[in-house]
C-alpha positions in Angstrom: 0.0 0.0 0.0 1.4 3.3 -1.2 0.4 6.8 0.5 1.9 10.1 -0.9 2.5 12.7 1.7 4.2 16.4 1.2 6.8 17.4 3.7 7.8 20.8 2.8 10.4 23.0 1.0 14.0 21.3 0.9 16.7 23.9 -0.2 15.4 24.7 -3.8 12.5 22.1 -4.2 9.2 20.4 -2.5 9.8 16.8 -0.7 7.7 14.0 -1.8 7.3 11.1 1.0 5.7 8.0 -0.6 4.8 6.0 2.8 4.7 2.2 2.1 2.8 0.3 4.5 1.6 -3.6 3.9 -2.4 -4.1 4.0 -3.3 -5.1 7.3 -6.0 -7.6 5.2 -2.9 -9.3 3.6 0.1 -9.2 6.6 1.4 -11.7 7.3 5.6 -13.4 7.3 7.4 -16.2 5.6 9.1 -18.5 7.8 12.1 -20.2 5.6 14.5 -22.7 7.9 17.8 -24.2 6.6 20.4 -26.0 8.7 22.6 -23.2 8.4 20.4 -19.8 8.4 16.7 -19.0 9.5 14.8 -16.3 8.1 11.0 -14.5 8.6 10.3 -12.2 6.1 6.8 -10.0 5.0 6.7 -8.4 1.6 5.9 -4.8 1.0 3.7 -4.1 -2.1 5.0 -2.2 -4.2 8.4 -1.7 -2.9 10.3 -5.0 -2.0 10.8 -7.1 1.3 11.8 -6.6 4.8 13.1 -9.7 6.7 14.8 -10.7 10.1 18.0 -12.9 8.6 19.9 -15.0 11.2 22.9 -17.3 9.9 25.0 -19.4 11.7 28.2 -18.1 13.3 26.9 -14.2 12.1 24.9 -11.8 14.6 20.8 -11.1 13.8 20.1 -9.1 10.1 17.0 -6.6 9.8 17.3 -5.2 6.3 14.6 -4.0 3.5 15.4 -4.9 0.1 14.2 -2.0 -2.3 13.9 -3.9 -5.8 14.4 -0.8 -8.0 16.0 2.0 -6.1 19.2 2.8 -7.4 20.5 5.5 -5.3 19.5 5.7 -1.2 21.2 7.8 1.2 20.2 9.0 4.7 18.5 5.6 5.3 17.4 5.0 9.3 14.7 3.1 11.4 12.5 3.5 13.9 10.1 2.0 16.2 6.9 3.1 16.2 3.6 2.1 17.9 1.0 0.4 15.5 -2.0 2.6 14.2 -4.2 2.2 16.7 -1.5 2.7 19.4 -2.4 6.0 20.1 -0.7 6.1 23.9 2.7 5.0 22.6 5.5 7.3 21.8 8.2 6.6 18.9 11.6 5.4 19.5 14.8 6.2 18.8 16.2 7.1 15.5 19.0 4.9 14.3 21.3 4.9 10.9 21.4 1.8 9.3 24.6 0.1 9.3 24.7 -0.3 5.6 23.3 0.3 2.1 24.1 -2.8 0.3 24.0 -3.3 -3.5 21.0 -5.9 -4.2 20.7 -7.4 -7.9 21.4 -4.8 -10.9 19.1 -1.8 -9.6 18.3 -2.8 -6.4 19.7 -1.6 -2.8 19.2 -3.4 0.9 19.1 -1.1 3.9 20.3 -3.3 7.0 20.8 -2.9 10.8 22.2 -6.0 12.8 23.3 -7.1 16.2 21.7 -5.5 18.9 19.9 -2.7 16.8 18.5 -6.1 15.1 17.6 -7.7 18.4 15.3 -4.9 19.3 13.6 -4.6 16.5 12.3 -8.7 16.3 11.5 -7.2 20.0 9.2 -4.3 19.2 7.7 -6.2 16.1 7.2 -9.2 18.6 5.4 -6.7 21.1 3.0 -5.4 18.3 5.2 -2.2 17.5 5.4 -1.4 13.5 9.3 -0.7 13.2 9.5 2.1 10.2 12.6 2.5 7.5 13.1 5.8 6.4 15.4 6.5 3.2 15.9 9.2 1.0 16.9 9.1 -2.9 17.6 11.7 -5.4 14.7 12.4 -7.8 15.1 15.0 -10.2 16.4 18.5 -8.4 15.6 17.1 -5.0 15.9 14.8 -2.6 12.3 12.5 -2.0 11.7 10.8 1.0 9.9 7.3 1.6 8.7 5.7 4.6 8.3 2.3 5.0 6.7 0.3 8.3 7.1 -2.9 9.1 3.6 -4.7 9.9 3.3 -6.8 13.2 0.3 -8.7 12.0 0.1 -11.9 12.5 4.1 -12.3 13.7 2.7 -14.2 16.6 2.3 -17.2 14.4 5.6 -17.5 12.9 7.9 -16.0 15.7 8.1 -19.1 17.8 9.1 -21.5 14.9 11.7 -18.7 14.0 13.0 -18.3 17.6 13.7 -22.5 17.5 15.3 -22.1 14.9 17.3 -19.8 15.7 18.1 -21.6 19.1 19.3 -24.9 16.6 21.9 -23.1 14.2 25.7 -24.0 15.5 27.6 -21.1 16.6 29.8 -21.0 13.6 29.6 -21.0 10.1 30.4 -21.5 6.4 32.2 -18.1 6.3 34.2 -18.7 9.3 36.3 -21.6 7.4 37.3 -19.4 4.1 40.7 -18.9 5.3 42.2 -22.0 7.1 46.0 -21.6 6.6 47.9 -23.7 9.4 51.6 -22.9 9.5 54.2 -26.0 10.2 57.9 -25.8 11.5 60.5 -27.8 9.9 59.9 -31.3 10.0 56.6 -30.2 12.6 54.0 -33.5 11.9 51.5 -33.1 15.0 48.7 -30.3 14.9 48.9 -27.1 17.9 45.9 -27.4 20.0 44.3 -24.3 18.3 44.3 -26.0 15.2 43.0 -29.3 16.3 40.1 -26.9 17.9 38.8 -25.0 14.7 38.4 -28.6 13.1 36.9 -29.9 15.6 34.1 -26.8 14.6 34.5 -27.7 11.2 33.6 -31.5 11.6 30.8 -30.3 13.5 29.8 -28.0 10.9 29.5 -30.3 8.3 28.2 -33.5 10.1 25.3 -30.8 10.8 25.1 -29.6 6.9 25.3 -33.8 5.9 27.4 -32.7 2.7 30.5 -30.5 2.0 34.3 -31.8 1.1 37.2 -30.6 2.9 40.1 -30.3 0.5 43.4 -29.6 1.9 46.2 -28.3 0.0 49.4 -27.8 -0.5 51.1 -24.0 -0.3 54.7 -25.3 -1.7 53.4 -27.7 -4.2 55.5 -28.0 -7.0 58.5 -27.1 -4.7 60.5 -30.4 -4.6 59.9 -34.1 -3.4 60.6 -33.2 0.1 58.0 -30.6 0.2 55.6 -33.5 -1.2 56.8 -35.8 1.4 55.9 -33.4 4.3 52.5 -32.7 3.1 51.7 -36.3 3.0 52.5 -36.9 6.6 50.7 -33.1 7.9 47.6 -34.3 5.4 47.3 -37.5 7.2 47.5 -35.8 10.7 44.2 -33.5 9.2 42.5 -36.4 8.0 43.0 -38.7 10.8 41.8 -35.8 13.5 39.1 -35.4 11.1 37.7 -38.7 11.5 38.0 -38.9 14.9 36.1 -36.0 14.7 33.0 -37.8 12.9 33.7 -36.7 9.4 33.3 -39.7 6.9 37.0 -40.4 4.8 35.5 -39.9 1.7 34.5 -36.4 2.6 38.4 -35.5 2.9 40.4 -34.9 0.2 44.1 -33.7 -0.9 42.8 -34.0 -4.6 40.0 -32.7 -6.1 36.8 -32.2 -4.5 33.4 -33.0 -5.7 31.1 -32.5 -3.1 30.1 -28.8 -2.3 30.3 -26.8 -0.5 34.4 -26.8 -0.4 36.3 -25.9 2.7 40.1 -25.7 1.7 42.5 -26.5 4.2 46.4 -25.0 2.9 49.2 -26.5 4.9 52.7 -24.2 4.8 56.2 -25.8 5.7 59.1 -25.0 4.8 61.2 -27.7 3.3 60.7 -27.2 -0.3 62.1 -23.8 0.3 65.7 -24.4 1.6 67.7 -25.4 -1.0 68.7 -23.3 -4.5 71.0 -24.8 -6.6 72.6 -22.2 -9.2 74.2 -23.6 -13.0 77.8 -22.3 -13.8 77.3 -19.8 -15.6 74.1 -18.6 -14.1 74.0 -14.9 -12.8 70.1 -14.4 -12.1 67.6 -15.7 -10.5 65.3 -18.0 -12.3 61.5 -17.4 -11.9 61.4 -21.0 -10.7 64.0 -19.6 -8.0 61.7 -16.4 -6.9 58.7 -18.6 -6.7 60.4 -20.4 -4.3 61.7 -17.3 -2.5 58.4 -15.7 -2.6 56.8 -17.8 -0.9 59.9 -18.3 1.8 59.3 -14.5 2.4 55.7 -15.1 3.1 56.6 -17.9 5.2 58.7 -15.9 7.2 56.9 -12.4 7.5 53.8 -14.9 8.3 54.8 -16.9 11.0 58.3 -18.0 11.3 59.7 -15.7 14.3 63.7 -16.4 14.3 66.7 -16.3 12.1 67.8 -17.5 9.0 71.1 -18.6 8.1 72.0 -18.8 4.9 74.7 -20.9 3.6 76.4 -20.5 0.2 78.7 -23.2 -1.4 80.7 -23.5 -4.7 81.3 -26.7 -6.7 85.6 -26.4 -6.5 86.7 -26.8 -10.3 89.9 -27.4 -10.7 90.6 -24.0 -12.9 89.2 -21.7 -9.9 91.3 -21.2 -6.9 89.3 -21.5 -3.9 89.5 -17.6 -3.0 87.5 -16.9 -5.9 85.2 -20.9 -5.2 84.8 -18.5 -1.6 83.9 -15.7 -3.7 81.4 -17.1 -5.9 79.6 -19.2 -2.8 79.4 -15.4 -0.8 77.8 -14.2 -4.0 75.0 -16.3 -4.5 74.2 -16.3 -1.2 74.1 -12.6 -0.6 71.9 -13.1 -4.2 69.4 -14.8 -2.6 69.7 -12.6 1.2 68.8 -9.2 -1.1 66.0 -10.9 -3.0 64.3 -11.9 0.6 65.3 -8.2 2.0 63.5 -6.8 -1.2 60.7 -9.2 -0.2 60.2 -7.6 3.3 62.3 -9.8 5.4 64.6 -7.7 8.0 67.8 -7.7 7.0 69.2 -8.1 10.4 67.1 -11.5 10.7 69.1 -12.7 7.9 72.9 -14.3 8.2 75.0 -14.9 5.1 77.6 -17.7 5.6 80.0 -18.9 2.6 82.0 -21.9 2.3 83.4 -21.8 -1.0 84.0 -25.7 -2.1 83.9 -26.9 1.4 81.0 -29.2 2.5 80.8 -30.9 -0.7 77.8 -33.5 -1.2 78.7 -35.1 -4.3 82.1 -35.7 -6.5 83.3 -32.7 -8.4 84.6 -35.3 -11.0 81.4 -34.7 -13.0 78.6 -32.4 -14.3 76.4 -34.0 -12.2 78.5 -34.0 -8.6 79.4 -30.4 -10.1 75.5 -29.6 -10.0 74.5 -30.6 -6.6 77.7 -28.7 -4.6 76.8 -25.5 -6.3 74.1 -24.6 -3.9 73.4 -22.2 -1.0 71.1 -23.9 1.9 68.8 -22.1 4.2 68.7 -23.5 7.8 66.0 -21.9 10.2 67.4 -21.0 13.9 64.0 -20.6 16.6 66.0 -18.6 18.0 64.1 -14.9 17.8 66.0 -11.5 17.6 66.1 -9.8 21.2 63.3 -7.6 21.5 61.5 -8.8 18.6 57.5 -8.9 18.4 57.5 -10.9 15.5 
């Protein structure tokens, strides 16, 4: 139902407020229950929907969805007493908390938390909460009003207050970013971790579908990279289980099921070893991969020192202050790539051994190959001071 009402002269123009109430003949709210959200919403003729929106893990949602108002500023609510209310002052005033985009010309005015909480209150207690907006229209700014109709909420409230009381206290959106960090050769989960899957096992046993597909940061980074995520993937997937969650609904491959909740596992022993060619004298983008994501690794979580260790292969027409030389270089190669990646310099140590410490023969390519290298080892140990 649509009433125009004229408000009065606005800087250079008249007002227009278009009040938008629902027929009290044909009130009434939708009750709509999923395992994961609950929502009671009344539709406004005319105009759009207003609904009370509770999903799991996420405070209460009031909003009105306007289905063709492109352009809403100003936008508040208030609770006022029903029509026939005539001893009952209005409430309160307050902004909403957002104008959100809804569909192509569409816009959703919402309040949540305890602003949210209050109004399911007043609506419960018979009071006709009112949105009020304003939009540009022409030279002006024109106003509209829309309440909020308590008739017949009695009859769905209950059902939505159950289930309400039934949604878990977490959800989907709270498992979009599950990154667990490892130290070197670290197998076993910290007690945090094991904790947030727990929630997540819960979550899904409660949803009865979903895949959890855990990944690998450093894929692609060497065997012993692959090696280490087997045995952390294992650890997931057997605390997992133990957890409830079916085998089949964990996966290190690809996942079929949906929804998807990715699990990415970071260590770092794909990222300690860089072997350089003979007559190599830049990084390879294979190499700054690598590197890159050793930065992130370290910015991220690792809190001590690194050491890194540069070697040369020995050939018999170098003399082994220029082997020294060459082992320095490549190592202070790769320090200034990490420095220019945001890792403190003064967290980094530079150690070169020319052809010392060989691994393999120098008495082929191969041997050769493997001794030109420069190794990073990680030392716990943090710098003094440091909040890292």
């Amino acid at each position: 139902m649509r009433i125009w009402i004229w408000l009065g002269l606005l800087w250079s123009g008249w007002v227009a407020a278009e009040v938008y109430q629902p027929s009290p003949l044909t009130a009434g709210w939708r009750l709509e229950q999923g395992k994961l959200s609950c929502r009671l919403s009344q539709t406004v003729e005319d105009l759009g929907t207003v609904a009370f929106e509770h999903r799991a893990g996420k405070p209460l949602r009031f909003w009105l969805q306007l289905a063709h108002e492109p352009r809403v500023v100003d936008a508040g609510i208030q609770i006022r007493p029903a029509p026939w209310q005539h001893r009952y002052l209005p409430g309160r005033r307050y902004a909403v908390d957002r104008i959100e985009a809804a569909g192509t010309l569409g816009r959703r005015l919402v309040v949540e938390g305890p602003v949210a909480e209050q109004m399911l209150a007043a609506v419960h207690a018979g009071r006709f909460p009112r949105f009020d907006y304003r939009r540009p229209w022409g030279n002006v700014l024109s106003e509209a009003q829309v309440s909020v109709s308590a008739v017949r909420f009695w009859e769905r409230y209950p059902d939505f207050q159950d289930c309400r009381a039934k949604l878990p206290p977490y959800g989907l959106d709270d498992f979009t970013d599950l990154r667990y960090y490892f130290r070197e050769r670290q197998v076993e989960l910290p007690q945090a971790a094991r904790t947030r899957l727990s929630q997540l096992a819960d979550l899904l046993r409660r949803l009865g579908k979903g895949q959890v597909a855990v990944r690998n940061v450093t894929a692609g980074t060497g065997k012993a990279a692959e090696s280490w995520f087997r045995k952390r993937f294992l650890r997931v997937r057997r605390w997992l289980r133990s957890q409830g969650l079916a085998a089949n609904r964990i996966t290190a491959g690809r996942a079929r099921g949906k929804p998807v909740v990715e699990i990415r596992l970071f260590g770092p022993e794909g990222l300690r070893l860089y072997h350089y060619g003979r007559r190599q004298s830049r990084l390879t983008a294979a190499q700054r991969r690598r590197l890159d994501l050793l930065a992130r690794y370290v910015n991220e979580f690792f809190p001590g020192r690194l050491v890194i260790h540069g070697y040369s292969d020995g050939a018999r027409w170098r003399s082994e202050r220029t082997n020294l030389a060459l082992s320095r270089r490549w190592a202070e190669r790769i320090r200034d790539y990490l420095a220019g990646r945001g890792v403190a310099p003064q967290r980094m140590t530079v150690k070169a051994w020319g052809s010392r410490h060989r691994v393999a023969s120098n008495l082929t390519k191969a041997g050769q190959a493997r001794n030109r290298r420069v190794r990073i080892d990680f030392d716990e140990r943090p710098l003094p001071g440091a909040g890292h």
